[in-house]
N, C-alpha and C positions, 0 to 999 in steps of 0.2 A: 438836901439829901444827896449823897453822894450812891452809886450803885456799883460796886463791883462784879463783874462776871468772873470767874474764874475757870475757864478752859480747860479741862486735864484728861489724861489718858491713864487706865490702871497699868499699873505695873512698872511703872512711870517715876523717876528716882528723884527728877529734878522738880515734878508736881509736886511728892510730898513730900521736900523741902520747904518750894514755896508755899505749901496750904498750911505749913507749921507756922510760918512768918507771919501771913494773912491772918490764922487764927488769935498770934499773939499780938499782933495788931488795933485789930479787929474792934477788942473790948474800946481801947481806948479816942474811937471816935462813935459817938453816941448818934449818928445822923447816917449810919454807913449800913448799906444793904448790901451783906454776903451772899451770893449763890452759885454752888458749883455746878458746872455745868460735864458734861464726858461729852468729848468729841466722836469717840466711838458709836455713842447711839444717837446725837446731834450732830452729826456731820456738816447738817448747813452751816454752823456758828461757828466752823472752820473755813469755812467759803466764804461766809456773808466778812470775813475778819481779815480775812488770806494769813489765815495760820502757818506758815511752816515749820514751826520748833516749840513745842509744845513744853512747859504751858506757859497759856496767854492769860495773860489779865487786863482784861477789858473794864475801863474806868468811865463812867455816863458814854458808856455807847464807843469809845476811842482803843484802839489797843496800844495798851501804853507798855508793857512788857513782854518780853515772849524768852521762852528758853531757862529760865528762874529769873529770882528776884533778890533785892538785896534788901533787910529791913528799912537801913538808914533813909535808899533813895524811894523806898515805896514812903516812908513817913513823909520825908521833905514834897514829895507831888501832892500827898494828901492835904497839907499844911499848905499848899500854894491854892490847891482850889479853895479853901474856906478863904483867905487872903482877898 
Protein backbone atom coordinates (compact mmCIF):
# COMPACT_ATOMS: atom_id res chain seq x y z
CA UNK A 1 0.00 0.00 0.00
CA UNK A 2 1.45 3.08 -0.81
CA UNK A 3 -0.18 6.36 1.12
CA UNK A 4 -0.09 9.71 -0.25
CA UNK A 5 -0.87 12.82 1.92
CA UNK A 6 -1.26 15.69 -0.05
CA UNK A 7 -0.90 19.08 1.74
CA UNK A 8 -2.49 22.12 0.10
CA UNK A 9 -3.62 25.47 0.84
CA UNK A 10 -7.08 27.13 -1.17
CA UNK A 11 -6.31 29.49 -3.38
CA UNK A 12 -3.17 28.00 -4.06
CA UNK A 13 -1.95 27.78 -8.00
CA UNK A 14 0.80 25.53 -7.62
CA UNK A 15 -1.65 22.83 -5.27
CA UNK A 16 -4.07 22.71 -8.20
CA UNK A 17 -1.56 21.85 -10.47
CA UNK A 18 -0.22 19.32 -8.52
CA UNK A 19 -3.70 17.65 -7.48
CA UNK A 20 -4.25 17.56 -11.33
CA UNK A 21 -1.11 15.46 -11.73
CA UNK A 22 -1.86 13.30 -8.54
CA UNK A 23 -5.37 12.83 -9.81
CA UNK A 24 -4.09 11.70 -13.33
CA UNK A 25 -1.85 9.60 -11.50
CA UNK A 26 -3.56 8.26 -9.27
CA UNK A 27 -5.85 5.72 -11.44
CA UNK A 28 -2.89 4.09 -12.47
CA UNK A 29 -1.50 2.52 -9.24
CA UNK A 30 -4.16 0.32 -7.89
CA UNK A 31 -2.39 -0.07 -4.06
CA UNK A 32 -2.27 3.92 -3.76
CA UNK A 33 -4.30 5.88 -0.79
CA UNK A 34 -5.03 9.57 -1.90
CA UNK A 35 -6.00 12.15 0.85
CA UNK A 36 -5.91 15.65 0.73
CA UNK A 37 -5.27 17.29 3.41
CA UNK A 38 -5.60 21.78 4.04
CA UNK A 39 -3.05 23.09 6.00
CA UNK A 40 -5.10 25.97 6.89
CA UNK A 41 -7.48 23.85 9.14
CA UNK A 42 -4.55 21.04 9.88
CA UNK A 43 -1.88 23.19 10.75
CA UNK A 44 -0.04 20.48 12.77
CA UNK A 45 0.67 18.38 9.34
CA UNK A 46 2.60 21.49 8.44
CA UNK A 47 4.70 21.35 11.60
CA UNK A 48 4.68 17.69 12.14
CA UNK A 49 6.36 17.95 8.07
CA UNK A 50 8.15 21.33 8.40
CA UNK A 51 6.29 22.56 5.35
CA UNK A 52 7.54 25.63 4.04
CA UNK A 53 6.18 25.88 0.21
CA UNK A 54 3.22 24.54 -0.13
CA UNK A 55 2.11 21.90 -1.55
CA UNK A 56 3.74 18.91 0.00
CA UNK A 57 3.22 15.55 -0.79
CA UNK A 58 3.88 13.28 1.79
CA UNK A 59 4.53 9.66 0.59
CA UNK A 60 4.25 6.69 3.68
CA UNK A 61 4.75 9.22 6.16
CA UNK A 62 8.16 11.14 4.25
CA UNK A 63 7.84 14.47 2.39
CA UNK A 64 9.06 13.67 -0.66
CA UNK A 65 7.90 16.98 -2.75
CA UNK A 66 7.02 20.53 -1.77
CA UNK A 67 6.29 23.58 -3.92
CA UNK A 68 4.64 21.43 -7.17
CA UNK A 69 5.45 18.39 -8.66
CA UNK A 70 6.29 17.03 -11.91
CA UNK A 71 4.31 13.82 -13.35
CA UNK A 72 7.45 12.08 -14.84
CA UNK A 73 9.46 12.34 -11.26
CA UNK A 74 6.37 11.66 -9.05
CA UNK A 75 5.78 8.29 -11.36
CA UNK A 76 9.45 7.24 -11.35
CA UNK A 77 9.44 7.57 -6.93
CA UNK A 78 6.31 5.60 -7.26
CA UNK A 79 7.80 2.82 -9.46
CA UNK A 80 10.88 2.72 -7.15
CA UNK A 81 8.81 1.98 -3.99
CA UNK A 82 6.94 -1.21 -5.66
CA UNK A 83 10.66 -2.12 -7.01
Amino acid sequence: MIKIDFLSMPGCSHCAHAKQVLDKVTPDYSDLEFVVHDVTKEPELAGQYMLMSAPGIVINGELVFTGGIEEAKLREYLDNIRS
